[in-house]
N, C-alpha and C positions, 0 to 999 in steps of 0.2 A: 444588454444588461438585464439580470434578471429586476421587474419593477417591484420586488418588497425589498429587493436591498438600497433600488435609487430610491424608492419612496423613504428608509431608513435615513440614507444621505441626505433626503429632502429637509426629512425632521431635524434633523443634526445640523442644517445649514441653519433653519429655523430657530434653533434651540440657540445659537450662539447671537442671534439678531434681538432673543430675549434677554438674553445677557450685555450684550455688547451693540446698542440698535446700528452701530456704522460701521463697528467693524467685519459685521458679515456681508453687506455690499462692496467694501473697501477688499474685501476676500475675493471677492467675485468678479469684481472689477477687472482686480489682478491678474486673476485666473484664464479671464477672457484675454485681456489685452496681450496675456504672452501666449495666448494659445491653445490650455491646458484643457478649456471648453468653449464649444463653438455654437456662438450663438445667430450668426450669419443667415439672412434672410429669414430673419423672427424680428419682431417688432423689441426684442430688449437687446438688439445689437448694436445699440446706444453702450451698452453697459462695458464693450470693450475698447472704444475710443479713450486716449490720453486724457480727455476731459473728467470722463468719469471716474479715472481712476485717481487723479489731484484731487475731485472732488470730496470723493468719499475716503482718500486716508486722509486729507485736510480732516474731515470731520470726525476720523475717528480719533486722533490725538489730539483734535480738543474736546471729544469726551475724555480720553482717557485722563486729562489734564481735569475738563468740568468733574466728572466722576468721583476726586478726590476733596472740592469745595462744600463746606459745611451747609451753604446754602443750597444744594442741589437736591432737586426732590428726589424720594421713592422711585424707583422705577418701577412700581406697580401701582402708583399713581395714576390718572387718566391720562393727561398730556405724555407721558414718558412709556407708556404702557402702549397707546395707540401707534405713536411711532415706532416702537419694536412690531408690532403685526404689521406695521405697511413694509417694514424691511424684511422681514417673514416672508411676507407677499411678493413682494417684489423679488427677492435672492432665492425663492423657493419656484418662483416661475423662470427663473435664469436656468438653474439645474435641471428644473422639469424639461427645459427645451433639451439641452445640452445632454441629459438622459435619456430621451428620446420616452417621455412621459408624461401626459397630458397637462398643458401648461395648467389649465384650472386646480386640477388635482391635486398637482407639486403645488401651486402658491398657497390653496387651503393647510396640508398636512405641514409646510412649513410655517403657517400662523399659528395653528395647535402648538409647532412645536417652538415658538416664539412667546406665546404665552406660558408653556410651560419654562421653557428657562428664564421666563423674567421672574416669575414665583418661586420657581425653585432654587434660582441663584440667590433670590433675594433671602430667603429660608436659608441657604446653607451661608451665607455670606453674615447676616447676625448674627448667627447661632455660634459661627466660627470664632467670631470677634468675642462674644462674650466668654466665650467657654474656656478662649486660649488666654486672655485676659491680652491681647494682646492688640496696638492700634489698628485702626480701619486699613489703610496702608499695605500693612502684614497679608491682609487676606484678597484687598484690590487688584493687586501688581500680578500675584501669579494667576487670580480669576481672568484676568487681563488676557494674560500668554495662552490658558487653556483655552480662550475664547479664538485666539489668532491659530491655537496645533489646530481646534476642532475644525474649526471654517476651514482650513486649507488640507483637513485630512479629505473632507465631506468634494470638493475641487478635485482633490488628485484622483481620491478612488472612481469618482465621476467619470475623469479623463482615461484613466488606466483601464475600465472595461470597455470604452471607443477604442481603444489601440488591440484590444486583446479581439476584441470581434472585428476591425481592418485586419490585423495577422489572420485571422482565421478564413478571411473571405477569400484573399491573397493565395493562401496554402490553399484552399476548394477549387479554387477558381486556375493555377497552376497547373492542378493535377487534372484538370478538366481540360486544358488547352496540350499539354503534355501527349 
């Protein structure tokens, strides 16, 4: 895979862990546990065991439930802010393996880009409530879904150019034994 477009996916994985801190492990988890990236003989190949995968959608439906309670802080707050960059970190060095790109590299550019969608969500997410005049709710629920398309586009395209360079090695590799 070319790495400015895994490192693109990296950011992307990152940017939904600033939006959503569990639901882009709970992404990744998935992702592993059926297959879709292969994290095997790397130290985050914890992250495709059944456990981690209860784990982490456990936690993301009770954000997505906490998310909607009046008392729940700022996600760019410290406490809430921190744990999106270590899911940044963490989901951005799952990719980086599984992209065949420097674990450190992918966990950094995925904290950038976990930082940036915690600011940015939290920016486009006021801005929306006030302007549409409409409840917090309105604009939660589908921030929500676009957070679950992005993490499992940033997963599939992952997987899709591991299948497209096995095809390709398969065809070289035929016509060479041929």
């Amino acid at each position: 895979m070319n790495s400015g477009i895994a490192l693109l996916l990296i950011f992307g994985i990152g940017f939904v862990a600033g939006l959503r801190a569990m639901t882009a492990p709970a992404v990744v988890a998935w992702a592993a546990y059926l297959g879709w990236i292969n994290l095997s003989g790397s130290h985050l190949s914890f992250m495709s065991s059944i456990w981690a995968v209860g784990l982490f959608t456990l936690g993301a439906l009770a954000e997505y439930v906490g998310d909607q309670l009046p008392s729940t802080p700022a996600r760019t707050t410290a406490g809430p802010l921190i744990t999106r960059i270590v899911m940044g970190l963490l989901t951005g060095a799952c990719l980086a393996v599984a992209g065949g790109v420097s674990l450190w590299v992918g966990a950094l550019v995925a904290a950038v880009g976990a930082i940036a969608g915690a600011f940015g969500g939290y920016q486009a997410r006021t801005r929306l409530v006030r302007g549409l005049h409409v409840p917090d709710a309105a604009i939660a629920i589908p921030e929500d879904l676009v957070a679950l398309g992005l993490g499992f586009l940033c997963c599939l395209e992952i997987a899709k150019s591991h299948v497209a360079a096995a095809l390709a090695i398969l065809h070289v590799s035929s016509r060479w034994w041929s």
